[in-house]
Every structure is written in structure tokens, then in C-alpha cells.
N, C-alpha and C positions, 0 to 999 in steps of 0.2 A: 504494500500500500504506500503512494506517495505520499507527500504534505498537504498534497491540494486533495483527496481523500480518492485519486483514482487510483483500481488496481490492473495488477495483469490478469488477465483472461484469456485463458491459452484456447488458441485454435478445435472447434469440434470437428468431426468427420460428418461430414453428408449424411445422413440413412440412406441405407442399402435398397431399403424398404420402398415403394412407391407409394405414395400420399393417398387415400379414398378419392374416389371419383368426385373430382367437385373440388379438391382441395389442393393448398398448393404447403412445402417444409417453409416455417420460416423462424428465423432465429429468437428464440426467448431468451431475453437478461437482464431479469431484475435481482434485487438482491438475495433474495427465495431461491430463484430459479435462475438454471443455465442450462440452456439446451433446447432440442427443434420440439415446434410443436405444429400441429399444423391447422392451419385458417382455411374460411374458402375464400377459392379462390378467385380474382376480379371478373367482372365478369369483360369477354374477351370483346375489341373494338368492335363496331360496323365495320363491313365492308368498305373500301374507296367511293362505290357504287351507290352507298346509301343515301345519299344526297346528293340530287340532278337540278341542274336549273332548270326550270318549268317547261322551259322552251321544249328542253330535251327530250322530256315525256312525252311532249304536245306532240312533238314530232315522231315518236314510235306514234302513238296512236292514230295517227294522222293516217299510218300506213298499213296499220295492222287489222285484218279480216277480221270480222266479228260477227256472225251471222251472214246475212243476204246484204252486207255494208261494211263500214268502216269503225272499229272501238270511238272513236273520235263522236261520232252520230252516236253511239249508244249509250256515251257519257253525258254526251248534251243532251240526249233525253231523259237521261236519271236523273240531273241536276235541274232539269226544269221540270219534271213531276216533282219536286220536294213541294211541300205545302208548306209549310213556314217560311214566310215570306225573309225571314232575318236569318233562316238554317240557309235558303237559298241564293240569298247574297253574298253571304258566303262562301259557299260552293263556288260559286261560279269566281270571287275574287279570288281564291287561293287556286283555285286549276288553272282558270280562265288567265289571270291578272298578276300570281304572284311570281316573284322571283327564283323561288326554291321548293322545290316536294322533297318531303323525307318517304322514305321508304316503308315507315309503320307511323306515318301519321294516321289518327283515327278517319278524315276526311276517307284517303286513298282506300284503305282497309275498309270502310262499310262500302265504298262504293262498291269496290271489287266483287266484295261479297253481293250487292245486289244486282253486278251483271254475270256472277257465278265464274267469275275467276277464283282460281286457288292460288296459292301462296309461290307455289311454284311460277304461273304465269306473271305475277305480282313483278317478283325478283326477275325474270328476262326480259320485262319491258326496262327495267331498270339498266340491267347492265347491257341492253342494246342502245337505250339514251346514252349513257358513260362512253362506250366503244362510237361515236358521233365523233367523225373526225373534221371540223373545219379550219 
């Protein structure tokens, strides 16, 4: 122990062991305790994909079959069946008007689900906006 009240703490070995599914080793050192213990662990980034500027989507769906038409037509007629007249100004600013779509915004995700896309279709309009090369 020095003056200033810090001691040495000698190097521990890694666990051999692999952490529980979900969890990640990380070092405990309190005065009690020395040695791994394990946390969960962070949860891991988005994708690069997960966020497209608007345009980007506009433009998959612009181009992408949806029935006997275009996604594009099938959105704008979801977003203008809303009956709340303040749900559907909305709608239409953040698709129609905004800057940025997130990938699991609630907007995107009910829509999807009310033209009967799945999560899978969800994510490749996503990362065919992102792969938009101008």
C-alpha cells in the first residue's frame, strides 16, 4: 500500500469459461472483491442501414411492386385512410416531408404491418435505400 492509500493488484487470468448467453467477463474491484464477474451485456449497435434519409426510402418504394402497383401508392393510401386528422398529418410529415426514417420507428413498423410486410421486407427496403449510390 502507498501513502496516497493505493495498492498493487496483481494481474487476473481471463476465465476459461464463456460468459451465459447475454453476458459479457468484466472486471470487479472493490475493496471486498477482486475478480470477473459477469454483466449483460450492451446491447449491440444498429446497423449503418438503420437510418436512411427519407428520400432514400421514398425512392425504394417508388420502385418497388406491391400488389397490381407501386409500395409508394399503397402507402399513400394507408396514410390517407388514417382518421385522425393530427395521426395523419403526421404521417404524411415524417414519410412524406421528413429528413430521416429510423428503421423501428413506431410510424414505419405499424405501417408495414398494415400493408402486411414483415420485418424481413422492412430491413431490405432499408438497406437497398443505404446501397443508393449518387
Amino acid at each position: 500500500q502507498t501513502p496516497d492509500g493505493y495498492a498493487y493488484v496483481e494481474e487476473l487470468i481471463y476465465p476459461d469459461e464463456a460468459p451465459a448467453e447475454g453476458f459479457i467477463w468484466t472486471r470487479e474491484l472493490t475493496t471486498e472483491v477482486y475478480g470477473w464477474a459477469q454483466t449483460e451485456a450492451p446491447p449491440e449497435p444498429d446497423p449503418e442501414w438503420y437510418t436512411q434519409p427519407a428520400w432514400r426510402i421514398r425512392a425504394i418504394c417508388d420502385v418497388t411492386s406491391y400488389g397490381d402497383g407501386l409500395l409508394i401508392d399503397a402507402i399513400t393510401a394507408t396514410v390517407d385512410a388514417i382518421e385522425d386528422p393530427v395521426q395523419k398529418a403526421v404521417s404524411k410529415e415524417v414519410f412524406f416531408g421528413g429528413n430521416t426514417l429510423e428503421r423501428d420507428s413506431m410510424l414505419l413498423v405499424s405501417m408495414a404491418g398494415a400493408l402486411g410486410l414483415t420485418d424481413e421486407d422492412l430491413d431490405s427496403i432499408f438497406q437497398q435505400a443505404d446501397a443508393i449510390e449518387v
